[in-house]
C-alpha positions as CSV (number, residue, x, y, z in Angstrom):
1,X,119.5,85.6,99.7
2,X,121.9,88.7,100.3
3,X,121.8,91.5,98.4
4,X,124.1,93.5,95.8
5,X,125.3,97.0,96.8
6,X,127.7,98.8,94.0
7,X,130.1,101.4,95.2
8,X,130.1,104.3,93.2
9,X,131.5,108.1,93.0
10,X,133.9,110.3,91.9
11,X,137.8,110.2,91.7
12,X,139.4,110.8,94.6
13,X,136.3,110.7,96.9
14,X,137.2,107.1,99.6
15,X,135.5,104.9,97.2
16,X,138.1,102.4,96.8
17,X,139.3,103.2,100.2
18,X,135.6,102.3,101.7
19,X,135.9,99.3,100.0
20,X,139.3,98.1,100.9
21,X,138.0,98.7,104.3
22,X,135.0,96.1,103.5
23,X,137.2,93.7,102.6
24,X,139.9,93.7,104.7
25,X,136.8,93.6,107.4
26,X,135.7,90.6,105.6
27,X,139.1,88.7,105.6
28,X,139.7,88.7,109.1
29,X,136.0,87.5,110.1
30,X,137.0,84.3,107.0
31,X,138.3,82.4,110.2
32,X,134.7,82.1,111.3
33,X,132.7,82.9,108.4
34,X,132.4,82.7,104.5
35,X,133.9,84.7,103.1
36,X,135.1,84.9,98.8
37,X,136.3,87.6,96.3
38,X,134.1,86.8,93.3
39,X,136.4,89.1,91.2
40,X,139.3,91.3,92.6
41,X,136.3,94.4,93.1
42,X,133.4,92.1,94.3
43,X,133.2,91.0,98.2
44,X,131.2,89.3,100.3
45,X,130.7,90.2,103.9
46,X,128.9,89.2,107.0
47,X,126.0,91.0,108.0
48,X,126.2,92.0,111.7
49,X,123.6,90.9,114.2
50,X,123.8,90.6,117.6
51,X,120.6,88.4,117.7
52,X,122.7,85.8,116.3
53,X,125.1,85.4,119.1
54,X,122.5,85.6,120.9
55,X,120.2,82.4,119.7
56,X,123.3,80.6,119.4
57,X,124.7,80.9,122.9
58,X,121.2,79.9,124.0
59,X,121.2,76.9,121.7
60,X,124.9,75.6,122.3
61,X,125.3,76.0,118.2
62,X,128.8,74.6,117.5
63,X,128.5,77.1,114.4
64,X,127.6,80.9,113.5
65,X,126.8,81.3,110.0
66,X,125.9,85.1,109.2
67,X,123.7,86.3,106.5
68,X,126.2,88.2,103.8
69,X,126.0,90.9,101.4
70,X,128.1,91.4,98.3
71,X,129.5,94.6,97.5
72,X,131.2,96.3,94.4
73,X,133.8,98.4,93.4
74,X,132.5,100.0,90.5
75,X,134.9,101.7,88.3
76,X,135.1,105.6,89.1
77,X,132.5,107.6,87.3
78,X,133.5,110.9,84.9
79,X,131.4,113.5,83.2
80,X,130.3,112.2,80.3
81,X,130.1,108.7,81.3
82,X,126.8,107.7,79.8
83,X,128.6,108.3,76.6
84,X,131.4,106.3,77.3
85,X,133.7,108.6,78.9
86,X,136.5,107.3,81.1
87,X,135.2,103.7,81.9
88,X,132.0,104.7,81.3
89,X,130.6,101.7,79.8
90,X,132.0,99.8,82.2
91,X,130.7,101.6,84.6
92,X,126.9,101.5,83.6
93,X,126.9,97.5,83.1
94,X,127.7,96.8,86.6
95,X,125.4,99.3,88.2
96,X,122.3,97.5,86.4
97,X,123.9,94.1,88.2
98,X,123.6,96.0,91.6
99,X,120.4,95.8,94.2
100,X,121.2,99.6,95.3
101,X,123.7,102.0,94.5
102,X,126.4,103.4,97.9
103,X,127.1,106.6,96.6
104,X,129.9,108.0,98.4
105,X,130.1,111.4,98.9
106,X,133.2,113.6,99.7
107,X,132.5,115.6,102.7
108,X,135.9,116.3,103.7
109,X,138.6,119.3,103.3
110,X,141.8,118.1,102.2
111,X,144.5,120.4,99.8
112,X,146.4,117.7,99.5
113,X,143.6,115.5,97.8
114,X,142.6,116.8,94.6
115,X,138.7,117.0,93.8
116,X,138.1,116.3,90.1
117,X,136.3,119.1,89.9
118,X,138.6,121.4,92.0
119,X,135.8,121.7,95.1
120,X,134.4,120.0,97.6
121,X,130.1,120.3,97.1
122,X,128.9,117.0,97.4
123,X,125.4,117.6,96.3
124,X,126.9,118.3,93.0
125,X,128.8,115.5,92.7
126,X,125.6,113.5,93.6
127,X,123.8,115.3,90.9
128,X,126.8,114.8,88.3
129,X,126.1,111.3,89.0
130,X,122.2,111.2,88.9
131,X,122.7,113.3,85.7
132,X,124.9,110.5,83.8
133,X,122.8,107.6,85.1
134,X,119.5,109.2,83.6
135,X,121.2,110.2,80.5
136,X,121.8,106.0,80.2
137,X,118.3,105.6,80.4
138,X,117.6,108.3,77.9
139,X,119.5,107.1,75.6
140,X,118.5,103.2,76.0
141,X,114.7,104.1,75.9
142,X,114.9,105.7,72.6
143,X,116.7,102.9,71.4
144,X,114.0,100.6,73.2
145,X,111.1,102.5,71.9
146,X,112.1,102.8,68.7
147,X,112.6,98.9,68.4
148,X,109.0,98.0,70.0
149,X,107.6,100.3,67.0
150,X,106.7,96.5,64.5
151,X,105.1,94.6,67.9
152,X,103.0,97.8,68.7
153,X,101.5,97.7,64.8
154,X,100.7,94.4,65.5
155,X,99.2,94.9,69.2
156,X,101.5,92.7,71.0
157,X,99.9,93.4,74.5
158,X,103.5,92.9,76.5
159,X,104.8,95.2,73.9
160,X,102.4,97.9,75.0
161,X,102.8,97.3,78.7
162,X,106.8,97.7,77.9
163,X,105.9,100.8,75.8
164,X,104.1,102.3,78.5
165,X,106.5,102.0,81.2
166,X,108.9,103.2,79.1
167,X,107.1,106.3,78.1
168,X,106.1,106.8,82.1
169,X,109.9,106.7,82.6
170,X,111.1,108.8,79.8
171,X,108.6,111.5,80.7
172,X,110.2,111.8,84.4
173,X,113.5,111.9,82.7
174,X,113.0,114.2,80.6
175,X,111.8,116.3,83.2
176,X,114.4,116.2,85.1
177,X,113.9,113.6,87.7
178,X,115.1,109.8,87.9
179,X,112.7,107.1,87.1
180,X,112.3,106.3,90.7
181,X,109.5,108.5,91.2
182,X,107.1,106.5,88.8
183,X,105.0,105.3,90.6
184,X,104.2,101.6,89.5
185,X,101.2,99.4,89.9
186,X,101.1,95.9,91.3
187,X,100.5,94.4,87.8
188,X,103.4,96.1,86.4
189,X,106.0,96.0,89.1
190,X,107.9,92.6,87.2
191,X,107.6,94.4,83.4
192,X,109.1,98.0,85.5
193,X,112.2,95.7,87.3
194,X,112.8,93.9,83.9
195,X,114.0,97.3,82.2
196,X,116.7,97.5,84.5
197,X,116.7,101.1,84.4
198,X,119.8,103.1,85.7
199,X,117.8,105.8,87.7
200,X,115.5,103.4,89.4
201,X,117.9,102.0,91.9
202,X,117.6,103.0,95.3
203,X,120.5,105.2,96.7
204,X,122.4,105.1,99.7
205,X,124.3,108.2,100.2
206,X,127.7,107.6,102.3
207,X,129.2,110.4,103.4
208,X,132.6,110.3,104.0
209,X,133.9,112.7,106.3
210,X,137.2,113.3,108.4
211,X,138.2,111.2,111.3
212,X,137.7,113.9,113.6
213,X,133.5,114.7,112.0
214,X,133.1,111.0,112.0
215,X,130.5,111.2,115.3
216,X,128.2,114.0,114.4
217,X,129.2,114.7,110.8
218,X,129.3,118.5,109.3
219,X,127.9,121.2,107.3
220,X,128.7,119.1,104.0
221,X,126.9,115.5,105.7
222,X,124.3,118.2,106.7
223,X,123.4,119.0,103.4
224,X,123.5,115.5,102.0
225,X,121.3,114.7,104.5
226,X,118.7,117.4,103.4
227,X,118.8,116.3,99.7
228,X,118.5,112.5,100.7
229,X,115.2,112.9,102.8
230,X,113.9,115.0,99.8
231,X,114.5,112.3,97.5
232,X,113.3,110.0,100.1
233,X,116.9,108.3,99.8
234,X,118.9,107.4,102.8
235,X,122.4,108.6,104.0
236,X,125.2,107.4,106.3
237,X,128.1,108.9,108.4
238,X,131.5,107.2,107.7
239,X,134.8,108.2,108.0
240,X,136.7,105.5,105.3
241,X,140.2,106.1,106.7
242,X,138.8,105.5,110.6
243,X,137.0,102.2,108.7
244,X,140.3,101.3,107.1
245,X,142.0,101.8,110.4
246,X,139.3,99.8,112.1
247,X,139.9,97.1,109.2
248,X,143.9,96.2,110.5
249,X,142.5,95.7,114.8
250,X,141.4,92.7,116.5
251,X,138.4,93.1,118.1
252,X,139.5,94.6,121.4
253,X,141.4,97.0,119.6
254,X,138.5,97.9,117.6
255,X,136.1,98.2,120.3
256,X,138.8,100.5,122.2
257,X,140.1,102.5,119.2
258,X,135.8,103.2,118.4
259,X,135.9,104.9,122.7
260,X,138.5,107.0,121.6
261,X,137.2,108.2,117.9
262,X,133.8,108.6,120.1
263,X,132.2,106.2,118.4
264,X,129.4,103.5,119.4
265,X,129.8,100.9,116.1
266,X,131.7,100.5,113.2
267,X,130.4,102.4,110.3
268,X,130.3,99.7,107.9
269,X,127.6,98.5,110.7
270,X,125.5,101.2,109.8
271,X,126.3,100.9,105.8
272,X,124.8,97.4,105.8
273,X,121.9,98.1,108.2
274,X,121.1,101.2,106.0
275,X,121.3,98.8,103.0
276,X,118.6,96.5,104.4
277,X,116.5,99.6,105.5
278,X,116.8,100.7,102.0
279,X,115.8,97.2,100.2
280,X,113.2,96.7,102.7
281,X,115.3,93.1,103.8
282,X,114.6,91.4,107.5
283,X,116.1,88.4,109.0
284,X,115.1,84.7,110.0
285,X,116.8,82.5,112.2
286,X,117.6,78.6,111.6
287,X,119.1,77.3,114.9
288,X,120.0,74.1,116.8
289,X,123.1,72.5,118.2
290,X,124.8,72.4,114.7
291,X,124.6,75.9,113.8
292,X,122.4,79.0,114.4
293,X,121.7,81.1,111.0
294,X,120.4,83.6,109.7
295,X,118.6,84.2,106.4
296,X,117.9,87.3,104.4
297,X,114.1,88.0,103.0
298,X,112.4,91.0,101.5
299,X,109.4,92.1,103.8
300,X,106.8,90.5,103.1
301,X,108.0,87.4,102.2
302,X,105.5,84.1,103.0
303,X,106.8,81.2,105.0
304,X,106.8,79.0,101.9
305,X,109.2,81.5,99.8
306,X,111.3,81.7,103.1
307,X,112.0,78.3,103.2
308,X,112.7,78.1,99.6
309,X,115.4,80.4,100.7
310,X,117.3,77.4,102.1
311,X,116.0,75.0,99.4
312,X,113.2,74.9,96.3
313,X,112.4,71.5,97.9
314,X,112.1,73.3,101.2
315,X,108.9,75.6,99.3
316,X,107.7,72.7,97.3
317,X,106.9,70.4,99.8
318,X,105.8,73.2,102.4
319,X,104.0,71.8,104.6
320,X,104.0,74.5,108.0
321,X,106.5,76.6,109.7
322,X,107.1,75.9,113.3
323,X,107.8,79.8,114.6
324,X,109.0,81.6,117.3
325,X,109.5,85.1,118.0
326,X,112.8,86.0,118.7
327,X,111.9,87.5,121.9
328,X,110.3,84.5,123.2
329,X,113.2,82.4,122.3
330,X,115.5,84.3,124.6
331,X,112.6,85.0,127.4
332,X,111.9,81.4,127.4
333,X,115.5,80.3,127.0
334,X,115.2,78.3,124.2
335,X,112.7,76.3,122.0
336,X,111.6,73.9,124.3
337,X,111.2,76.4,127.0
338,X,109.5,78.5,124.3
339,X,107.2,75.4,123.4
340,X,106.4,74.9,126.8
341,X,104.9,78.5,127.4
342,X,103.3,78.0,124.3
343,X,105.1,80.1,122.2
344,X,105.9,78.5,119.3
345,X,102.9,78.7,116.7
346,X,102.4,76.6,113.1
347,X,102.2,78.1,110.7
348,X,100.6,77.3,107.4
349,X,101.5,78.8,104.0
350,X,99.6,82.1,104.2
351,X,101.8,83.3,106.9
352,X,104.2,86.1,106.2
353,X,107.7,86.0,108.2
354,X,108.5,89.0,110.9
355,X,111.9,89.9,111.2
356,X,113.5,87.9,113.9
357,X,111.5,85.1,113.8
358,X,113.2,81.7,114.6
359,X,111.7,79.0,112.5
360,X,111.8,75.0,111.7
361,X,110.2,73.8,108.3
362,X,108.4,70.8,107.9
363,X,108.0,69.5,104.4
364,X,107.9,66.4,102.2
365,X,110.4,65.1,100.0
């Protein structure tokens, strides 16, 4: 399981120019990893982790296989948009397809890039895009509410649980705020994803700056970053033109040019690993001599649902996990050195997979 992260923002902000950047990234890793354009704006890239190289330098894999995430271009967003302005329409469907919205944010000077609004205040252009997403909701709970009206005559009790919800959300919307801030119960969190509400995506804020603000950002990023923790969204530091640059090197170039820019990592490093943050994602291992692996889960996932990851045999016959911390796999140099220490543990089907962990499944057929 990867996740879906849709690229959003204004004209004339790096959003296509991020992207490009993604996906040039992701055609020169296709020599040693999967790699596929779905449509000409959706990509797939690999998910960087050191840990991996790690495990599989240890284990002698013959074969690296990343876990990916898909990202999207979405069409560029206009006032107006939530009632079909520009490509509005378009717009809003593939944002409800997404996992998280990357809003990216222009936090650059340039006269010879025009803003669509004729200045550069990236708070506004975050709140010009909040704004059209919750008028989408608006407008579809009305509509939603206004069907449900015969079931709730007739006390259809998942009627009422919709109703609700929907009421809970149009309440925040209409005063103001997105219908993240609801706070949902346990019983209700499947009914609250099912609406597939606009405003209830988590946000990643990517602030695109200028080559020479890409290390510590500027008074723009600064702001961004205030409104972000506020919302209790996240935000990165990228510079899309030192990411398309990065894009066209090998690796030693790369490594090189990132010295001279002042620069430890890649951005799109920290775009993914902000992405996980975000989704509340971790990472299991599968290794042996074949191939080392790894495997995306949502915290709190139990071993049964992590195998079923790999396979819905896999979680059907579940039968234990044999697991080992990733730090007692490299300590001990291996899983038989691990095994030998007595550090691998089975598991049963109650156990809930840590991030890192490097684990063999044992089920019937």
């Amino acid at each position: 399981m990867g996740f879906k992260m849709g690229i959003v923002g204004l004209p004339n902000v790096g959003k296509s120019t991020l992207f490009n950047a993604l996906t040039k990234t992701a055609a020169a890793q296709a020599a040693n990893f999967p790699f596929c354009t779905i449509e000409p704006n959706v990509g797939e890239v690999a998910v960087p982790d050191a840990r991996l190289d790690t495990l599989a330098e240890i284990a002698g894999s013959k074969q690296i296989i990343p876990t990916r995430m898909t990202f999207v271009d979405i069409a560029g967003l206009v006032k107006g948009a939530s009632k079909g302005e520009g490509l509005g329409n378009q717009f809003l469907a593939n944002i409800r397809e997404t996992d998280a919205i990357a809003h990216v944010l222009r936090c650059f000077e340039d006269g010879d890039v025009t803003h669509v609004d004729g200045r550069v205040d990236p708070v506004a252009d975050a709140e010009t895009i909040e704004t059209e997403l919750m008028l989408a909701d608006l407008e579809s709970i009305e509509k939603r509410r206004a069907n449900l009206v015969r079931k709730l005559k007739g006390n259809d009790k998942e009627a009422q649980q919709q109703d609700r919800l929907l009421a809970a959300a149009q309440a925040a919307i209409e005063d103001g705020k997105p219908a993240r801030v609801v706070e949902v119960d346990a019983e209700d969190a499947k009914a609250w994803k099912m609406l597939q509400l606009l405003s209830t995506k988590p946000v990643l804020y990517v602030c695109n700056v200028s080559e020479e603000e890409a290390a510590e950002g500027n008074a723009h990023s600064a702001a961004v970053a205030e409104m972000a923790a506020a919302q209790g969204n996240s935000h990165v530091i990228i510079s899309a033109r030192i990411e398309e640059e990065i894009s066209q090197l090998d690796a030693e170039e790369a490594e090189m040019f990132l010295g001279e820019m002042g620069l430890e990592e890649p951005g799109l490093d920290r775009l993914i690993r902000a992405g996980y943050e975000l989704l509340h994602l971790e990472t299991y291992f599968t290794v042996g001599p074949k191939e080392a692996r790894a495997w995306t889960i949502r915290q709190g996932t139990s071993a049964p649902q992590a195998a079923g990851v790999i396979h819905g045999d896999f979680e059907k016959g579940f039968i234990r996990a044999e697991t080992i911390a990733y730090a007692d796999f490299v300590a001990n140099k291996g899983e038989a050195g691990a095994k030998e220490a007595g550090k691998m543990r089975a598991e049963g089907k109650s156990y809930v997979v840590k991030d890192g962990d490097v684990l063999h499944f044992l089920f019937n057929t």
